[in-house]
C-alpha positions as CSV (number, residue, x, y, z in Angstrom):
1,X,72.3,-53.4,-23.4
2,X,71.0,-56.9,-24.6
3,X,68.3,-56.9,-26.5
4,X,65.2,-58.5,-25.6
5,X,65.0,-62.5,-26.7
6,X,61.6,-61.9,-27.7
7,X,62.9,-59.0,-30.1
8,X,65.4,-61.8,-31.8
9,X,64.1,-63.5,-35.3
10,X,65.8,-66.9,-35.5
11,X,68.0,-66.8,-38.8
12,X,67.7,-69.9,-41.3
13,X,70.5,-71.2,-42.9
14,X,69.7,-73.1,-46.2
15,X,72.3,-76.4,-47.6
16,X,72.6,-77.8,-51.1
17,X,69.6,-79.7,-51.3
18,X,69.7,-83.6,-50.5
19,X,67.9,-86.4,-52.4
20,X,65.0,-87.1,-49.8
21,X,64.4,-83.1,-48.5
22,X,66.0,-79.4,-48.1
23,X,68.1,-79.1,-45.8
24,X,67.1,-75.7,-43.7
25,X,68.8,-74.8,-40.1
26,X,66.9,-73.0,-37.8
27,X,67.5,-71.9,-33.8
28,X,63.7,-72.8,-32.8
29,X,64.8,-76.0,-30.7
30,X,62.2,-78.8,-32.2
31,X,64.2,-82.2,-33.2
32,X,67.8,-81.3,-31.8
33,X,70.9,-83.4,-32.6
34,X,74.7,-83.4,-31.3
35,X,75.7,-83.7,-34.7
36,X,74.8,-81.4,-36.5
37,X,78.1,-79.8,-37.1
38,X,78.3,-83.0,-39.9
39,X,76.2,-80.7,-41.9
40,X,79.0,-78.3,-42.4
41,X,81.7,-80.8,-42.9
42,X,79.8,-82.5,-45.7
43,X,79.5,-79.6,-47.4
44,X,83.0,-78.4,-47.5
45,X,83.6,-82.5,-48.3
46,X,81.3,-82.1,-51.3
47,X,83.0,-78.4,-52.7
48,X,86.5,-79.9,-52.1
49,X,85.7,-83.2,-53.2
50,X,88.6,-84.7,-50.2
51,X,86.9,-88.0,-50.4
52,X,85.4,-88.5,-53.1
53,X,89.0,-88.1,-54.4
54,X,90.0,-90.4,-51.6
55,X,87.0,-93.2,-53.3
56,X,88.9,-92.8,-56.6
57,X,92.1,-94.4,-54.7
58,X,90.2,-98.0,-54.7
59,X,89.3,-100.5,-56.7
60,X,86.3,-102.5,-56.1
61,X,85.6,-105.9,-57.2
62,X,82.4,-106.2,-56.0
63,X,79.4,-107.4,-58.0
64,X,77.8,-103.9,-59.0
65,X,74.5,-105.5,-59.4
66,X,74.7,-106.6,-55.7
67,X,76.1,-103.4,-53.8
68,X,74.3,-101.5,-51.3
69,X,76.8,-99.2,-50.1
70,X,79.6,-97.7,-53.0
71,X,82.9,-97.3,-51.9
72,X,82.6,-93.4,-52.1
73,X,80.2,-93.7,-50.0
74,X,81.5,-96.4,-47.2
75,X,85.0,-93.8,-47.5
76,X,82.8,-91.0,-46.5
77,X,80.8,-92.8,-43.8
78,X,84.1,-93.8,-42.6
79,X,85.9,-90.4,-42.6
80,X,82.7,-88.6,-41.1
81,X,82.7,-90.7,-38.4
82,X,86.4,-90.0,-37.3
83,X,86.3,-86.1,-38.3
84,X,83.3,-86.5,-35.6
85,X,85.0,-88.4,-33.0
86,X,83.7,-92.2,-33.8
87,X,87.2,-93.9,-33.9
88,X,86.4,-97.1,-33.7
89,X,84.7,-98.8,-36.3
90,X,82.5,-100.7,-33.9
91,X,81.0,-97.0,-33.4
92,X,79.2,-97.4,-36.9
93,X,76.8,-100.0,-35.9
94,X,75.2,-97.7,-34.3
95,X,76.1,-94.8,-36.6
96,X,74.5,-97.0,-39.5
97,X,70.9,-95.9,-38.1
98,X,71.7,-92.2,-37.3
99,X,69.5,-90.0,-39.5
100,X,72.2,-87.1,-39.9
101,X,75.0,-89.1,-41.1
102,X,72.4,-90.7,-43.2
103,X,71.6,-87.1,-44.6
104,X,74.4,-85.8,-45.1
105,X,75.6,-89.3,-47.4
106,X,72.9,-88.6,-49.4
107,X,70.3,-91.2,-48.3
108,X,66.5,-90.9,-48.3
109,X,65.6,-90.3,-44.8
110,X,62.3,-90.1,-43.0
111,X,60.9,-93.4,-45.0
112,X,58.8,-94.9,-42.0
113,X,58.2,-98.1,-44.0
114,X,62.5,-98.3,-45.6
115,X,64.6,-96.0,-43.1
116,X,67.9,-95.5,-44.5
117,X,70.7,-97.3,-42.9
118,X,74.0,-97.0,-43.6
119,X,76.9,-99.8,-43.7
120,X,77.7,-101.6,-40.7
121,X,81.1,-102.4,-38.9
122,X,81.7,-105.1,-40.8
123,X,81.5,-103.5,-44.8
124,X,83.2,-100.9,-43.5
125,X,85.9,-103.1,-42.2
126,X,86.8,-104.2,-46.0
127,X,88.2,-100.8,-46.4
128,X,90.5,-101.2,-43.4
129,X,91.6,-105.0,-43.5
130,X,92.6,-106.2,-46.0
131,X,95.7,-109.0,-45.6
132,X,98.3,-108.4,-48.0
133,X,98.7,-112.2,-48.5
134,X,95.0,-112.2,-50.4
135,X,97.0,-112.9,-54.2
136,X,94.1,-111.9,-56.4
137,X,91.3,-109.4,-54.6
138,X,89.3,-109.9,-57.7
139,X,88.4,-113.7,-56.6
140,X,88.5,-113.3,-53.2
141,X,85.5,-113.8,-51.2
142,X,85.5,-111.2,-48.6
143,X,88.6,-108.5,-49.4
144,X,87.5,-107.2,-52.8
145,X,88.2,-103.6,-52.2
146,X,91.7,-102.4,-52.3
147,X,93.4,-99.8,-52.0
148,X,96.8,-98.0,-53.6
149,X,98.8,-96.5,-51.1
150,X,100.9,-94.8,-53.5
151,X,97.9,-93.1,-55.1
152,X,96.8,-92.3,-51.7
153,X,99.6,-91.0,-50.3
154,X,100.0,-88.4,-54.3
155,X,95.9,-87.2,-52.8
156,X,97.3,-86.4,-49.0
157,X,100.5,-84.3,-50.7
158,X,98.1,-82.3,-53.4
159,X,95.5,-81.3,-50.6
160,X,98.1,-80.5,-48.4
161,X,99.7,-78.1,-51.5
162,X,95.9,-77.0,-52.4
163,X,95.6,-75.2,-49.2
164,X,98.7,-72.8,-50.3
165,X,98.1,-70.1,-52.6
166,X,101.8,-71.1,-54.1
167,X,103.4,-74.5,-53.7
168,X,105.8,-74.0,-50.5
169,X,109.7,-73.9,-51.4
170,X,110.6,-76.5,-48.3
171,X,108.5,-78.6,-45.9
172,X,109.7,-79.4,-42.4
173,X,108.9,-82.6,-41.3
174,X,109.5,-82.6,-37.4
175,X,109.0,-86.2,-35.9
176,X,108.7,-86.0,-32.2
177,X,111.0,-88.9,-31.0
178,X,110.3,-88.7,-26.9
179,X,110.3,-91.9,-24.8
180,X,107.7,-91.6,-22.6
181,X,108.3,-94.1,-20.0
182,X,106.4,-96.1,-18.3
183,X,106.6,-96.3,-14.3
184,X,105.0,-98.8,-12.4
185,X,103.4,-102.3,-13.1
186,X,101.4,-100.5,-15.8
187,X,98.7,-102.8,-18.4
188,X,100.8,-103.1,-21.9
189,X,104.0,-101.0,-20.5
190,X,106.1,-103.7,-22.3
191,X,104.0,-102.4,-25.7
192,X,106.4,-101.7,-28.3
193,X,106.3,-99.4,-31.5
Protein backbone atom coordinates (compact mmCIF):
# COMPACT_ATOMS: atom_id res chain seq x y z
CA UNK A 1 0.00 0.00 0.00
CA UNK A 2 1.39 3.63 -0.59
CA UNK A 3 1.52 5.65 2.04
CA UNK A 4 -0.22 8.75 2.35
CA UNK A 5 1.83 11.95 0.76
CA UNK A 6 0.77 13.84 3.59
CA UNK A 7 2.34 11.12 6.02
CA UNK A 8 5.86 11.79 4.00
CA UNK A 9 8.56 14.29 5.87
CA UNK A 10 10.73 15.72 3.05
CA UNK A 11 14.37 14.60 3.84
CA UNK A 12 17.24 17.42 3.65
CA UNK A 13 20.38 16.76 2.31
CA UNK A 14 23.20 19.01 3.63
CA UNK A 15 26.77 19.90 1.16
CA UNK A 16 30.17 21.13 2.25
CA UNK A 17 29.40 24.57 2.94
CA UNK A 18 30.03 27.32 0.12
CA UNK A 19 31.55 30.82 0.59
CA UNK A 20 28.25 32.97 0.24
CA UNK A 21 25.67 30.23 2.15
CA UNK A 22 24.93 26.39 3.19
CA UNK A 23 24.00 24.48 0.83
CA UNK A 24 20.80 22.36 2.09
CA UNK A 25 18.52 20.20 -0.48
CA UNK A 26 15.12 19.79 0.25
CA UNK A 27 11.90 18.17 -1.87
CA UNK A 28 9.40 21.18 -0.90
CA UNK A 29 9.36 22.63 -4.60
CA UNK A 30 10.14 26.58 -3.78
CA UNK A 31 13.05 27.94 -6.37
CA UNK A 32 13.48 24.71 -8.63
CA UNK A 33 16.39 24.36 -11.13
CA UNK A 34 17.35 21.74 -13.99
CA UNK A 35 20.63 21.68 -12.72
CA UNK A 36 20.90 20.71 -9.76
CA UNK A 37 22.47 17.50 -10.38
CA UNK A 38 25.90 20.02 -10.64
CA UNK A 39 25.59 19.93 -6.89
CA UNK A 40 26.60 16.37 -6.79
CA UNK A 41 29.24 16.47 -9.45
CA UNK A 42 31.13 19.36 -7.74
CA UNK A 43 31.29 17.53 -4.86
CA UNK A 44 32.76 14.38 -6.02
CA UNK A 45 35.04 17.12 -8.29
CA UNK A 46 36.21 18.71 -4.96
CA UNK A 47 36.95 15.04 -2.95
CA UNK A 48 38.75 13.78 -6.06
CA UNK A 49 40.27 16.88 -6.95
CA UNK A 50 39.81 15.72 -11.17
CA UNK A 51 40.20 19.38 -12.06
CA UNK A 52 41.78 20.99 -9.87
CA UNK A 53 44.57 18.50 -10.90
CA UNK A 54 43.56 19.24 -14.50
CA UNK A 55 44.26 23.49 -13.35
CA UNK A 56 47.75 22.36 -12.26
CA UNK A 57 48.39 21.21 -16.13
CA UNK A 58 48.59 25.10 -17.14
CA UNK A 59 50.52 27.84 -16.88
CA UNK A 60 49.26 31.21 -16.73
CA UNK A 61 50.85 34.35 -17.57
CA UNK A 62 48.34 36.44 -16.76
CA UNK A 63 48.82 39.58 -14.57
CA UNK A 64 47.65 38.13 -11.07
CA UNK A 65 46.74 41.56 -9.95
CA UNK A 66 44.31 41.81 -12.86
CA UNK A 67 42.50 38.28 -12.96
CA UNK A 68 38.89 37.80 -12.33
CA UNK A 69 38.52 34.28 -13.10
CA UNK A 70 41.72 31.70 -12.04
CA UNK A 71 42.39 29.09 -14.30
CA UNK A 72 41.17 26.43 -11.77
CA UNK A 73 38.34 27.99 -11.87
CA UNK A 74 37.71 28.74 -15.83
CA UNK A 75 38.91 24.57 -16.05
CA UNK A 76 36.07 23.81 -13.81
CA UNK A 77 33.43 26.15 -15.38
CA UNK A 78 34.56 24.61 -18.49
CA UNK A 79 34.28 20.90 -17.51
CA UNK A 80 30.88 21.44 -15.65
CA UNK A 81 29.49 22.74 -18.44
CA UNK A 82 30.26 19.63 -20.75
CA UNK A 83 29.73 16.97 -17.80
CA UNK A 84 26.15 18.93 -18.02
CA UNK A 85 25.57 18.88 -21.57
CA UNK A 86 26.79 22.68 -22.55
CA UNK A 87 29.27 21.64 -25.47
CA UNK A 88 29.66 24.53 -27.00
CA UNK A 89 31.52 27.24 -25.51
CA UNK A 90 29.04 29.81 -26.75
CA UNK A 91 26.63 27.99 -24.08
CA UNK A 92 28.68 29.91 -21.25
CA UNK A 93 27.55 33.25 -22.04
CA UNK A 94 24.60 32.40 -20.74
CA UNK A 95 25.96 29.94 -18.24
CA UNK A 96 28.16 32.94 -16.87
CA UNK A 97 24.92 34.34 -15.09
CA UNK A 98 23.41 30.90 -13.83
CA UNK A 99 23.31 31.05 -10.07
CA UNK A 100 24.09 27.11 -9.60
CA UNK A 101 27.13 26.93 -11.64
CA UNK A 102 27.99 30.01 -9.88
CA UNK A 103 27.55 28.08 -6.47
CA UNK A 104 28.93 25.29 -7.06
CA UNK A 105 32.48 27.35 -8.31
CA UNK A 106 32.51 28.84 -5.23
CA UNK A 107 31.15 32.32 -5.90
CA UNK A 108 29.07 34.65 -3.69
CA UNK A 109 25.66 34.43 -4.85
CA UNK A 110 22.45 36.17 -4.00
CA UNK A 111 24.38 39.79 -3.92
CA UNK A 112 21.47 41.92 -5.46
CA UNK A 113 23.79 44.94 -5.74
CA UNK A 114 27.34 42.48 -7.31
CA UNK A 115 25.63 39.07 -8.65
CA UNK A 116 28.31 36.74 -9.39
CA UNK A 117 29.08 36.10 -12.90
CA UNK A 118 31.14 33.78 -14.18
CA UNK A 119 33.69 33.95 -17.37
CA UNK A 120 32.31 34.40 -20.65
CA UNK A 121 32.85 32.56 -23.97
CA UNK A 122 35.57 34.45 -24.76
CA UNK A 123 38.12 33.77 -21.39
CA UNK A 124 37.10 30.61 -21.58
CA UNK A 125 38.16 30.34 -25.07
CA UNK A 126 42.02 30.96 -23.99
CA UNK A 127 41.91 27.58 -22.49
CA UNK A 128 40.83 25.96 -25.87
CA UNK A 129 42.74 28.15 -28.67
CA UNK A 130 45.64 28.65 -28.32
CA UNK A 131 47.84 28.68 -32.01
CA UNK A 132 50.87 26.79 -31.59
CA UNK A 133 52.70 29.45 -33.79
CA UNK A 134 52.32 32.02 -30.55
CA UNK A 135 56.59 31.74 -29.85
CA UNK A 136 56.50 33.16 -26.31
CA UNK A 137 52.84 32.88 -24.33
CA UNK A 138 54.41 34.96 -21.73
CA UNK A 139 54.39 38.23 -24.04
CA UNK A 140 51.59 37.51 -25.96
CA UNK A 141 48.63 39.56 -25.75
CA UNK A 142 45.67 37.35 -25.77
CA UNK A 143 47.03 33.45 -25.46
CA UNK A 144 48.75 33.59 -22.05
CA UNK A 145 47.45 30.30 -20.78
CA UNK A 146 48.97 27.17 -21.91
CA UNK A 147 48.71 24.13 -21.52
CA UNK A 148 51.13 20.67 -21.47
CA UNK A 149 49.70 17.98 -23.19
CA UNK A 150 52.11 15.63 -21.85
CA UNK A 151 51.28 16.49 -18.29
CA UNK A 152 47.80 16.20 -19.24
CA UNK A 153 47.64 13.26 -20.91
CA UNK A 154 50.16 11.49 -17.17
CA UNK A 155 46.52 13.10 -15.14
CA UNK A 156 43.90 11.14 -17.68
CA UNK A 157 46.26 7.65 -17.22
CA UNK A 158 46.55 8.08 -13.19
CA UNK A 159 42.62 8.74 -12.84
CA UNK A 160 41.92 6.21 -15.11
CA UNK A 161 44.38 3.62 -12.76
CA UNK A 162 42.82 5.41 -9.49
CA UNK A 163 39.58 3.93 -10.20
CA UNK A 164 41.22 0.22 -9.87
CA UNK A 165 41.87 -1.07 -6.56
CA UNK A 166 45.30 -2.58 -8.29
CA UNK A 167 46.85 -1.20 -11.39
CA UNK A 168 45.45 -3.50 -14.38
CA UNK A 169 48.06 -5.95 -15.93
CA UNK A 170 46.86 -5.01 -19.77
CA UNK A 171 44.63 -2.41 -21.27
CA UNK A 172 42.73 -2.96 -24.40
CA UNK A 173 42.48 -0.14 -26.58
CA UNK A 174 39.76 -1.02 -29.20
CA UNK A 175 39.43 1.86 -31.90
CA UNK A 176 36.25 1.42 -33.87
CA UNK A 177 37.49 1.95 -37.50
CA UNK A 178 33.75 1.85 -39.45
CA UNK A 179 33.15 3.92 -42.60
CA UNK A 180 29.95 5.22 -42.28
CA UNK A 181 29.05 6.35 -45.62
CA UNK A 182 27.36 8.89 -46.73
CA UNK A 183 24.38 8.45 -49.33
CA UNK A 184 22.82 11.20 -51.00
CA UNK A 185 23.71 14.84 -51.76
CA UNK A 186 24.24 15.19 -47.95
CA UNK A 187 25.69 18.99 -46.27
CA UNK A 188 29.64 18.22 -45.52
CA UNK A 189 29.54 14.37 -46.92
CA UNK A 190 32.88 15.20 -48.53
CA UNK A 191 34.11 16.05 -44.65
CA UNK A 192 37.17 14.21 -43.96
CA UNK A 193 38.86 12.99 -40.69
Amino acid sequence: MTPNKTDCIPEQLKFEPVKSCPVVVNFNGETVTSDAELTFIAELDRKREITSRLAACFKDYREQNRIEHSVSSLIAQRVYGLVMGYEDINDHEELRHDPMFALVLGKIIGSVKKPAILAGKSTLNRLEHCPEDVYSRANSRYHRIEHEPEAIESLLVEIFLESYSKPPRQIILDLDVTDDLVHGNQEKAFFSL
